[in-house]
N, C-alpha and C positions, 0 to 999 in steps of 0.2 A: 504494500500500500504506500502509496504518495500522496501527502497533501500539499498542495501550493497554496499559501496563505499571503499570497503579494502578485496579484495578474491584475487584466484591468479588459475591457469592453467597450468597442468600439474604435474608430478613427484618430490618430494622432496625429499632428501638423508633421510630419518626419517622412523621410521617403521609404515609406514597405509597405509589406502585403496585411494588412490591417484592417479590423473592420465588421466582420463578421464574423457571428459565432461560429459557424462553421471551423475559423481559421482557430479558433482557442481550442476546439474537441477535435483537430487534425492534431493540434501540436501537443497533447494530452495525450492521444492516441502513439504519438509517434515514441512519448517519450514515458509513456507509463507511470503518465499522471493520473491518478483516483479521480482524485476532488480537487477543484480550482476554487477559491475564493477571489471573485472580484468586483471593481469596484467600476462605474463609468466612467469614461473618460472626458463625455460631457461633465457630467456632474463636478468631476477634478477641475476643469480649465476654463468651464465658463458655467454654467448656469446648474445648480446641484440640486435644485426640484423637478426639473425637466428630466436632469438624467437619471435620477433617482427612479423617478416614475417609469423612465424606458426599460431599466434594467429591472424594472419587477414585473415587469410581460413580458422579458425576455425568459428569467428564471420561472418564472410558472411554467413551462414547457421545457427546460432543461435541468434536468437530475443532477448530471454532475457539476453542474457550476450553482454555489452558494455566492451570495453578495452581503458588498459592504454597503451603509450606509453614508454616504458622503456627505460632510461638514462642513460648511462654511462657516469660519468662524465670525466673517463680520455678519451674517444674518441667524441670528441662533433662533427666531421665533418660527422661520420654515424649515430649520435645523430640529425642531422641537416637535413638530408635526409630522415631518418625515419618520422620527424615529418611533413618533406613536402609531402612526400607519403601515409601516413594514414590517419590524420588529415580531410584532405578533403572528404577521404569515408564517413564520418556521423558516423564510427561502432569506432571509437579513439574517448574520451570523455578529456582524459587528459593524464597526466605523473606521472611515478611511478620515482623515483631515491631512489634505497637503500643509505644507507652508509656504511655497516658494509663490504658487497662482493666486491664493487670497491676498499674499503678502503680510503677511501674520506672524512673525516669530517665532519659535519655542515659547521664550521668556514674557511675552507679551501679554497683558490683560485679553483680552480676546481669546488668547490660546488657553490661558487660564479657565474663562469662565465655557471654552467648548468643552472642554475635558471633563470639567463637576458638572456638564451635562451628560455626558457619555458615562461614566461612574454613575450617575443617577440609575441613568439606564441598563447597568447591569453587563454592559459589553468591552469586549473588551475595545482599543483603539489602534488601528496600525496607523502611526504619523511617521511623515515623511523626515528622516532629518540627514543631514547634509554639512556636515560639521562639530565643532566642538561643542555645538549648543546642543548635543545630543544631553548634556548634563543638567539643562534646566530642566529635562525632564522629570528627575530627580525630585525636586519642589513641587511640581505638580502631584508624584506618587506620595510624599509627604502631607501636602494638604488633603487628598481625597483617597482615602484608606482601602477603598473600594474598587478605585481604579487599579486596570489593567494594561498596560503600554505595550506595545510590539515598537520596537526604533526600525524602521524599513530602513533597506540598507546598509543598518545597521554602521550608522554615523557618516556614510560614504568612504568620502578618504580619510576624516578620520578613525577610521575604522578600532585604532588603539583608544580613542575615547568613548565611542561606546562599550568596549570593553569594562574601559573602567567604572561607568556609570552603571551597566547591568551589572556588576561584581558587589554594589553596594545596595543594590532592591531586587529580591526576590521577584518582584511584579513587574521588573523589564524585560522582556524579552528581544530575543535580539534575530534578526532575521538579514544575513549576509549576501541578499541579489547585488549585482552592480554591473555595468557597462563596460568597464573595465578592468581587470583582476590583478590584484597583489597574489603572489606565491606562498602562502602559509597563514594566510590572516586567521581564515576560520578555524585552525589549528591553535596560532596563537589565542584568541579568544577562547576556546573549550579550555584551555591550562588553565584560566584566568576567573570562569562561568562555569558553575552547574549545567550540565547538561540539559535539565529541565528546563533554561532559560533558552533555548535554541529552536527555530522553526525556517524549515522550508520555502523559501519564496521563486521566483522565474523574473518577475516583473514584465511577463507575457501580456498582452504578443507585443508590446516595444522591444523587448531583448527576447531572443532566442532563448528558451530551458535550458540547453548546453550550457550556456558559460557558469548559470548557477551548476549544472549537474557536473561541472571541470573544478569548482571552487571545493562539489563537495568530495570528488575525487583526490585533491589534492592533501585534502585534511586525513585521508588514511583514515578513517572513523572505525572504532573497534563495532560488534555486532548489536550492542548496548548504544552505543553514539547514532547509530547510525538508525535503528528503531525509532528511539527517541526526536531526532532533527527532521527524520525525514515523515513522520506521522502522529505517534504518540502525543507528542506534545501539544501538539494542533488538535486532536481530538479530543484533549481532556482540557485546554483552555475555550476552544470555541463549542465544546460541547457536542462533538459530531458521533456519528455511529463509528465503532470502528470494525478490523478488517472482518470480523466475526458475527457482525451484528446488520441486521438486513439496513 
């Protein structure tokens, strides 16, 4: 079993083959992905009730892809609705909140008050980050005891400071996709992180499943690591069936 707990639906402004579902359960199929979680990519880059709403007619008719709910942090009052309307369907597993598209920070009041929205709601949140501010995350699991973080990317290049931020909260989890790869990161990182702290992602269909399935290659993962990162953990934080369970 494979969970990818970091893909996304639909069209990117970027030059490839993007777009349709179809292209996320070829590249599923090809690469012996279970479960996809994803999120719109409307929703991420421009308008996140519109895409919200697209991608829960999409998943009513596709089994193996679960979705995130996507957050804008400067609108939290259709932030606030969305997650009372999907949520409940079973087919919303959690919350995506970019930072770079809203322009929102980590560290920011906005980032703040989306997050003790999502901790309200019980789910967990994959946020984007992209640097050393993978650590204000930190503050946010402090104030909201509830909440649950996944750091996508898991810092990017700084990939050493997500380490060290997940090393100090049980409730970060760190999820190693990227564009393009360092030779031992996610190695480095399991010396440094509980195992339990580790999940799966592709950041399909923008990046090929390859280079994540070559990062986790490279990590050498014993049979326990390797359970763990690549499903387990995703099943018992987002609460999905797993390989035994219909």
């Amino acid at each position: 079993m494979i969970v990818d707990v970091h893909a996304h639906l639909g069209p990117w402004f970027f030059a490839m083959d993007v777009g349709a579902v179809g292209t996320n359960l070829s590249l599923m199929d090809k690469y012996g992905i279970t479960v996809q979680i994803v999120s719109s990519t409307e929703a991420v880059v421009y308008d996140a009730p519109a895409g919200n709403r697209a991608l829960a007619t999409v998943l009513a008719g596709t089994p193996r892809l679960l979705g995130y709910v996507v957050v804008n942090p400067n609108h939290l009052a259709a932030a606030e609705r969305d997650l009372a309307e999907y949520l409940p369907t079973g087919r919303f597993v959690g919350v995506k909140i970019h930072t770079t598209y809203p322009g929102r920070p980590i560290a920011s009041a906005a980032m703040r008050d989306a997050l003790a929205l999502v901790a309200q709601a019980g789910v967990p949140a994959l946020v984007h980050t992209w640097g050393d501010d993978v650590f204000a995350l930190l503050d946010h699991l402090e104030a909201e005891p509830a909440l649950r973080v996944v750091a996508g990317h898991m810092g990017g290049p700084a990939w050493r400071s997500g380490a060290e931020a997940a090393a100090r909260c049980d409730r970060m989890y760190l999820e190693p996709c990227c564009s393009i790869t360092d030779a031992g990161k996610l190695r480095y990182a399991l010396d440094r992180v509980p195992v339990r702290q580790f999940l799966f992602g592709t950041d399909a269909t923008l990046i090929d499943p390859a280079v994540s399935l070559g990062v986790v290659a490279d990590a050498r993962l014993d049979p326990t690591e390797h359970e763990h990162l690549m499903w387990r953990n995703a099943v018992e934080l987002f609460r999905l069936p797993g390989p035994d369970q219909p």
